[in-house]
N, CA, C and O of each residue as an XYZ file, in Angstrom:
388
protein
N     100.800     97.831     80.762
C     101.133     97.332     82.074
C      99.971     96.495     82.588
O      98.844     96.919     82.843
N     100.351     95.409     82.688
C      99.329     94.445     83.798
C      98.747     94.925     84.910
O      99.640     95.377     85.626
N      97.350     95.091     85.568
C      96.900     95.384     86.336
C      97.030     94.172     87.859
O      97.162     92.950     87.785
N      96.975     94.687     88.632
C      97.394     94.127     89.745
C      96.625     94.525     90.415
O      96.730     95.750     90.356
N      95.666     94.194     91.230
C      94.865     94.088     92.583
C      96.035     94.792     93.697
O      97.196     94.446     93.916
N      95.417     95.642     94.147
C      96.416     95.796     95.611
C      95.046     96.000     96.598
O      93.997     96.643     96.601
N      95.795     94.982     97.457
C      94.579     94.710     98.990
C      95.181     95.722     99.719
O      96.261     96.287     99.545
N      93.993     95.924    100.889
C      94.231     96.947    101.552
C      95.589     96.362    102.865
O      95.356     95.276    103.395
N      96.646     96.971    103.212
C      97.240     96.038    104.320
C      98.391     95.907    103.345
O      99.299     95.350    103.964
N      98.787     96.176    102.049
C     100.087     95.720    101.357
C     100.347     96.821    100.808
O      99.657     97.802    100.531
N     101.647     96.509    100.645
C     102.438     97.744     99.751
C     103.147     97.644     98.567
O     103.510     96.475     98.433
N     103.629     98.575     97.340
C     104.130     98.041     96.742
C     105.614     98.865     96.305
O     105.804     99.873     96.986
N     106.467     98.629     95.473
C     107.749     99.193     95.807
C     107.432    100.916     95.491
O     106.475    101.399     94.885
N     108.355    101.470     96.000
C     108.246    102.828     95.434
C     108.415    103.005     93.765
O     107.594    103.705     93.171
N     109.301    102.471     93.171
C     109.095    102.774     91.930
C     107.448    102.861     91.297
O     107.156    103.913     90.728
N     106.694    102.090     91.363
C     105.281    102.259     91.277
C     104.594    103.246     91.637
O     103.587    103.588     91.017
N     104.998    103.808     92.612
C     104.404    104.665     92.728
C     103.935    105.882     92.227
O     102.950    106.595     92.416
N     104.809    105.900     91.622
C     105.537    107.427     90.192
C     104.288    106.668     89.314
O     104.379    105.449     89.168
N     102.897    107.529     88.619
C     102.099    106.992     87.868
C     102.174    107.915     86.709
O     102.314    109.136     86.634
N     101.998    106.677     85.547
C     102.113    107.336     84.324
C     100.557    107.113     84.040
O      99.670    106.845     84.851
N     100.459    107.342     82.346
C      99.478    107.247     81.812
C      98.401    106.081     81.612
O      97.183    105.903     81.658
N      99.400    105.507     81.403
C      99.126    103.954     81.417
C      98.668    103.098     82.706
O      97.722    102.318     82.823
N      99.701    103.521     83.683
C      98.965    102.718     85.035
C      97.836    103.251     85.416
O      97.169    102.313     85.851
N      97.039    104.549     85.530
C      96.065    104.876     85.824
C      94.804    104.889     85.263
O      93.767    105.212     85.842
N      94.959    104.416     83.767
C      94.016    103.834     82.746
C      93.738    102.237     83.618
O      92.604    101.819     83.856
N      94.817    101.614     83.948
C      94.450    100.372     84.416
C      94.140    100.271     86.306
O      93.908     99.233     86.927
N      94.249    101.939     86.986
C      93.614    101.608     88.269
C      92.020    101.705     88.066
O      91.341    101.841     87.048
N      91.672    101.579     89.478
C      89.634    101.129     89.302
C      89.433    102.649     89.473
O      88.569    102.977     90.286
N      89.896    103.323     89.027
C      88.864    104.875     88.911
C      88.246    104.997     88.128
O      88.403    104.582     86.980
N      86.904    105.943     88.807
C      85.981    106.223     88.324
C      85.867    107.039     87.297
O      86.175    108.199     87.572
N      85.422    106.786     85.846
C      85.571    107.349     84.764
C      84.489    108.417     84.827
O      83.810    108.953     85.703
N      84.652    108.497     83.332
C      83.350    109.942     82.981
C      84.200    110.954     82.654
O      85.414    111.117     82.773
N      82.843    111.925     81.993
C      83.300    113.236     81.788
C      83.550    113.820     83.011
O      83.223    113.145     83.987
N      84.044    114.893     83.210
C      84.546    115.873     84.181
C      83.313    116.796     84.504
O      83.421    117.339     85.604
N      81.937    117.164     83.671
C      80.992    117.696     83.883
C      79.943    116.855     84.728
O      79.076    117.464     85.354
N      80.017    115.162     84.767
C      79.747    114.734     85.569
C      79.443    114.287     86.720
O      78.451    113.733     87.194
N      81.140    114.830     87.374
C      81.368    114.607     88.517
C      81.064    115.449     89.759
O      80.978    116.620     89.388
N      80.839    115.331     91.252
C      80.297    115.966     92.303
C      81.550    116.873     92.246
O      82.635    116.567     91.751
N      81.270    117.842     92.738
C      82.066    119.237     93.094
C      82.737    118.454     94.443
O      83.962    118.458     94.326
N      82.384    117.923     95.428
C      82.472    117.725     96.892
C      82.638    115.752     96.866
O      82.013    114.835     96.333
N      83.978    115.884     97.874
C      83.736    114.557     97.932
C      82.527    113.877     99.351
O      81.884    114.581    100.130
N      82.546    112.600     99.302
C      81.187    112.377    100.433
C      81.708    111.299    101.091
O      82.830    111.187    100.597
N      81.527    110.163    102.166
C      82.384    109.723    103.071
C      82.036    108.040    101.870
O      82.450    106.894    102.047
N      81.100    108.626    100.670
C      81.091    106.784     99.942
C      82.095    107.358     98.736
O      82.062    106.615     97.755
N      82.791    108.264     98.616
C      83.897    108.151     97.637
C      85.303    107.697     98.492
O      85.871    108.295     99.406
N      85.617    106.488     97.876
C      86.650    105.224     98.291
C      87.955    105.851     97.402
O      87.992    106.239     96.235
N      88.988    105.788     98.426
C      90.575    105.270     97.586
C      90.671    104.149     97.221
O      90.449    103.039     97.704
N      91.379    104.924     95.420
C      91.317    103.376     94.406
C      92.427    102.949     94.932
O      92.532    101.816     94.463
N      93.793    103.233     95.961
C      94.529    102.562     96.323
C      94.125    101.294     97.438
O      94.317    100.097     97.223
N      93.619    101.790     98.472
C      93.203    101.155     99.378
C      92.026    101.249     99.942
O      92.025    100.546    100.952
N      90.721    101.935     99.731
C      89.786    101.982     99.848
C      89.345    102.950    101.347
O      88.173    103.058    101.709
N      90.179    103.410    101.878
C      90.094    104.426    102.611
C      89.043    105.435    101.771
O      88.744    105.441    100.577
N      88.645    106.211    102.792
C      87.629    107.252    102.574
C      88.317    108.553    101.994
O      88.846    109.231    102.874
N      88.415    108.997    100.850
C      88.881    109.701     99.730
C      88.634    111.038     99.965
O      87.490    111.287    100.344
N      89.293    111.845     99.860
C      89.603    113.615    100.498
C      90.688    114.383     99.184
O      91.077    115.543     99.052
N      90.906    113.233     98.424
C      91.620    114.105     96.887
C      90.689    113.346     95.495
O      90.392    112.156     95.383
N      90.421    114.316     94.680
C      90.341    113.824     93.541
C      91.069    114.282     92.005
O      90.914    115.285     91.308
N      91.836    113.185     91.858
C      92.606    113.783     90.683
C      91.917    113.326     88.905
O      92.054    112.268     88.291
N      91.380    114.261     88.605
C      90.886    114.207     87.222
C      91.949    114.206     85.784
O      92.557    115.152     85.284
N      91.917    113.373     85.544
C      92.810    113.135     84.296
C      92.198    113.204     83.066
O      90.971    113.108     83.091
N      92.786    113.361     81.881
C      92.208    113.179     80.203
C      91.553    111.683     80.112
O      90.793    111.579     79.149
N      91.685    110.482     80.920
C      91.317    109.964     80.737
C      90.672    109.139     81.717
O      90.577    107.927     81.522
N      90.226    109.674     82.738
C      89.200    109.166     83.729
C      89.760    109.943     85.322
O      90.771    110.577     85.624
N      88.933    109.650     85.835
C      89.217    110.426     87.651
C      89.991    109.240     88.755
O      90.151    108.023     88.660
N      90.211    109.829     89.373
C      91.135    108.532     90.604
C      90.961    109.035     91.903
O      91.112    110.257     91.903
N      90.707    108.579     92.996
C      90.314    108.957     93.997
C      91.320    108.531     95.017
O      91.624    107.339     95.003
N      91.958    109.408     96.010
C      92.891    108.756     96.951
C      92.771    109.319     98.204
O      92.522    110.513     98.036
N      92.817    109.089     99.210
C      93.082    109.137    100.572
C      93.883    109.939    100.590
O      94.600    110.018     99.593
N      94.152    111.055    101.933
C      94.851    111.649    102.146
C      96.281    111.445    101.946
O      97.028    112.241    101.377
N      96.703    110.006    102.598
C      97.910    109.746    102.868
C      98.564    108.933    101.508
O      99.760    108.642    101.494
N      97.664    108.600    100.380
C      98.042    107.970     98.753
C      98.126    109.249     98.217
O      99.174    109.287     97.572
N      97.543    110.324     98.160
C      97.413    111.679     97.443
C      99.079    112.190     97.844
O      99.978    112.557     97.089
N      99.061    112.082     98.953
C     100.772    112.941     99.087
C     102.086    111.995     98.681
O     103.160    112.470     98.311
N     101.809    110.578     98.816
C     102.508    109.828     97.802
C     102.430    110.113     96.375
O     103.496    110.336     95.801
N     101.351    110.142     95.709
C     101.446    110.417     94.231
C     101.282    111.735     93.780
O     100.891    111.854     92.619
N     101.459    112.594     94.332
C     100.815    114.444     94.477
C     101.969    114.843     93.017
O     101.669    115.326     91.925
N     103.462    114.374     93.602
C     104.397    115.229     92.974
C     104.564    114.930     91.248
O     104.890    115.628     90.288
N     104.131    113.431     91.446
C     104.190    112.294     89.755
C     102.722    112.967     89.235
O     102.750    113.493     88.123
N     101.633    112.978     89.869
C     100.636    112.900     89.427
C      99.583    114.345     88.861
O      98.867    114.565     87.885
N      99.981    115.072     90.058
C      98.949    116.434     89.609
C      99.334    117.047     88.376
O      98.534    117.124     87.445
N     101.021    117.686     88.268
C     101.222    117.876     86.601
C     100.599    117.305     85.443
O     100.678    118.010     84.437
N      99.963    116.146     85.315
C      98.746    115.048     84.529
C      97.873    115.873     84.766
O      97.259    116.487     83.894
N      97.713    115.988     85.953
C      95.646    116.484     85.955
C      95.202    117.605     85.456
O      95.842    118.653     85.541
N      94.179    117.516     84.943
C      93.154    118.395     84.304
C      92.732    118.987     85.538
O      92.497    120.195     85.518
N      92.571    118.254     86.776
C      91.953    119.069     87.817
C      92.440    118.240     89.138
O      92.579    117.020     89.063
N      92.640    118.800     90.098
C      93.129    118.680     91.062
C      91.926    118.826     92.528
O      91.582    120.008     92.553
N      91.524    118.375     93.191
C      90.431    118.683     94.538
C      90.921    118.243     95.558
O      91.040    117.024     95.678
N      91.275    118.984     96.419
C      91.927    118.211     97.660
C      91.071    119.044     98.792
O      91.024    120.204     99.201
N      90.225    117.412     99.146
C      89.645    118.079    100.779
C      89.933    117.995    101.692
O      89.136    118.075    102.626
N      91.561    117.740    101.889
C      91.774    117.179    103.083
C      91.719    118.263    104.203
O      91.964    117.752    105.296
N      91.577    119.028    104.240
C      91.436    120.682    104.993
C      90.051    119.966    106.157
O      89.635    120.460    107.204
N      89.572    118.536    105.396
C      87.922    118.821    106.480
C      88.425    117.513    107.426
O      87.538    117.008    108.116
N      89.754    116.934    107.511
C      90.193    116.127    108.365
C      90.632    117.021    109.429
O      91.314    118.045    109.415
N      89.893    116.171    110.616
C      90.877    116.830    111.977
C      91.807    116.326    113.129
O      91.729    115.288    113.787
N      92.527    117.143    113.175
C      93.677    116.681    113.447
C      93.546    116.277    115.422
O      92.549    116.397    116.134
N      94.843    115.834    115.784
C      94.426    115.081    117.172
C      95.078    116.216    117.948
O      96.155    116.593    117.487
N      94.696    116.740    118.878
C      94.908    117.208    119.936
C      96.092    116.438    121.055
O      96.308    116.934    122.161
């Protein structure tokens, strides 16, 4: 699959959204081993969707992907069955009164 830039401000159809193996080899996540990576996310880990400030990290066999609260519950249901590991901080967002 061809990689495609998505700017922040656009969307793309739902079918895309459903990620296989292949599209997530070609999003900008951050690779590495899994022994590498921070336990905790920090306010400079970016969503590879849109660059929002990242509160899930989904670790795959073949690299990590970082998403925003609101990309994580879009791809949660396609995507976590894949992961090797799953981190969701969104518990440290607060909510509005």
């Amino acid at each position: 699959m061809e990689h495609q830039e998505i700017l922040p401000g656009t969307s793309r159809s739902e079918e895309l959204w459903s990620i296989d193996a292949e599209e997530a080899k070609s999003m900008t996540g951050t690779t590495g081993t899994l022994e590498n990576q921070p336990t905790t996310l920090t306010a400079l880990d970016r969503c590879d969707r849109c660059g929002a400030q990242a509160y899930v990290r989904a670790a795959l066999p073949s690299g990590v992907l970082l998403f925003c609260n609101h990309h994580a519950r879009q791809v949660e249901d396609s995507l976590r069955p894949k992961t090797v590991e799953w981190i969701d901080e969104s518990d440290r967002l607060v909510t509005a009164r």
